[in-house]
C-alpha positions as CSV (number, residue, x, y, z in Angstrom):
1,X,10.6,8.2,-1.4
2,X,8.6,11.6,-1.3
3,X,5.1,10.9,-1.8
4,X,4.5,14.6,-3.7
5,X,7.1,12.5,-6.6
6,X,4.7,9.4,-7.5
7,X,0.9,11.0,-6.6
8,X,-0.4,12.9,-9.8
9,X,-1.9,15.4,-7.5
10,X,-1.1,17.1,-3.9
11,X,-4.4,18.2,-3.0
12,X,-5.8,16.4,0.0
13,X,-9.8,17.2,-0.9
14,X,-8.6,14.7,-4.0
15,X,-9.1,12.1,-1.2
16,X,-12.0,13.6,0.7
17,X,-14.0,12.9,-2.0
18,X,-13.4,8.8,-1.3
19,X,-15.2,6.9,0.9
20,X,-13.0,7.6,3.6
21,X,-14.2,6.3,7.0
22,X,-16.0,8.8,9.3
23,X,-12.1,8.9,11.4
24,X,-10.2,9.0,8.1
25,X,-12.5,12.3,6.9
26,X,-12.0,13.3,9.9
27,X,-8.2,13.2,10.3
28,X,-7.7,14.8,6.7
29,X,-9.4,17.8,7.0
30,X,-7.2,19.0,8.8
31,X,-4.0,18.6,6.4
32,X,-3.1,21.4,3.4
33,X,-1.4,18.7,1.2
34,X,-1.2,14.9,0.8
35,X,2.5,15.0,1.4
36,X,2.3,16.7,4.6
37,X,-1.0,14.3,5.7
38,X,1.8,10.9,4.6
39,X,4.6,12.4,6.3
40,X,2.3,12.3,9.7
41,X,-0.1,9.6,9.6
42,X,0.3,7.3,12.1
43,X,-2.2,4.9,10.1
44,X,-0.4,4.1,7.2
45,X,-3.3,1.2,6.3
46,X,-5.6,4.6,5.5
47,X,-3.2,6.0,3.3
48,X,-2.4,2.7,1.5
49,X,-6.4,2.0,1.4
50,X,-6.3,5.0,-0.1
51,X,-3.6,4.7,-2.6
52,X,-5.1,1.7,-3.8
53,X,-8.6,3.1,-4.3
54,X,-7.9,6.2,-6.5
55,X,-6.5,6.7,-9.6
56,X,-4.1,9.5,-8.1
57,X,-1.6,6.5,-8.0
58,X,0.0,4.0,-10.2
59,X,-0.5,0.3,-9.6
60,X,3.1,0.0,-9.9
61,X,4.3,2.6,-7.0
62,X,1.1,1.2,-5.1
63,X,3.3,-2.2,-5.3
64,X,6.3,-1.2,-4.6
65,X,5.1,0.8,-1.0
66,X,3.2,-2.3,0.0
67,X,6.1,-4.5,-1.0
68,X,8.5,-1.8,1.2
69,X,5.8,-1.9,4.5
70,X,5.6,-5.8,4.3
71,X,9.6,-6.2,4.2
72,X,9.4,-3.8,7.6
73,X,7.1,-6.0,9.3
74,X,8.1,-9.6,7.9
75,X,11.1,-10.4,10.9
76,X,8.0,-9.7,13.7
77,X,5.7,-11.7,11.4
78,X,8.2,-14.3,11.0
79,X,9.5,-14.0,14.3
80,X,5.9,-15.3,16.1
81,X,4.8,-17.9,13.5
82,X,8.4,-19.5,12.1
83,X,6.6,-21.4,9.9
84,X,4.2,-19.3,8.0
85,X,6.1,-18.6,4.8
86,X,2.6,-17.0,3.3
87,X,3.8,-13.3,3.4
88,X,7.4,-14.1,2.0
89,X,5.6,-15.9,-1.0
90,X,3.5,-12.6,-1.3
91,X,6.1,-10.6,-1.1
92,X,8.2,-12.5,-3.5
93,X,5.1,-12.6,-6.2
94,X,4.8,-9.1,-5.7
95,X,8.7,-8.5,-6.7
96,X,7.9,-10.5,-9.5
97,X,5.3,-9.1,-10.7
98,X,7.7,-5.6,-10.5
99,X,9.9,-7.0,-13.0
100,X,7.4,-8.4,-15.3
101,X,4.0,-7.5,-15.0
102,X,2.6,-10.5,-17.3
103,X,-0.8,-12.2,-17.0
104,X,1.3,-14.8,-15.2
105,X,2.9,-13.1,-12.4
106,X,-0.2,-10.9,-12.2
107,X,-2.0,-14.2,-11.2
108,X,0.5,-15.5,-9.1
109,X,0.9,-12.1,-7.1
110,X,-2.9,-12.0,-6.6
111,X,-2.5,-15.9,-5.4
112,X,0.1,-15.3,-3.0
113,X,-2.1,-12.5,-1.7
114,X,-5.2,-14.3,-1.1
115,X,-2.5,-17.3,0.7
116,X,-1.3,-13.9,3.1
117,X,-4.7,-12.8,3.8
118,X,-6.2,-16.3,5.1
């Protein structure tokens, strides 16, 4: 998935104007576009802070990426703590909530969240 095909714009001072941390604003400067700043960040939890803190993205895409970055790390997660099932539920909520974004998975996503998180 190309980045320039879901943002609503490609214009990286979009972002600047965030509250980006000190490194972030730093790091971005330094980019022409927001597709060429994804395709080489090597701190993907900046660009999904970002994502999910401006309205240059839909909740829906926001979703699906973190759903796609959680599936990547899930056999390393799963791997060290066998028994943690918290980020499988997540994920699963989150898939849910994909297919029907109702009050009810809504509330169960945000659940299974708050479960990953602790």
């Amino acid at each position: 998935m190309k980045i320039s095909e879901i943002v609503k714009t490609d214009d990286p001072k979009y972002l600047l104007d965030m509250k980006l941390c000190s490194d972030a604003r730093e790091w971005l400067v330094g980019y022409a576009s927001i597709e060429t700043a994804w395709a080489e960040c090597d701190r993907p939890d900046w660009m999904l802070w970002a994502m999910r803190n401006s309205d240059a993205f839909e909740k829906r895409v926001f979703v699906q990426i973190a759903v796609e970055c959680a599936k990547r790390v899930l056999d390393k997660f799963s791997a060290k703590y066998p028994d943690d099932k918290r980020p499988e539920s997540a994920i699963e909520a989150a898939l849910a909530w994909l297919k029907n974004p109702r009050a009810a998975a809504s509330a169960a996503a945000r659940a299974a969240a708050r479960g990953a998180s602790d």
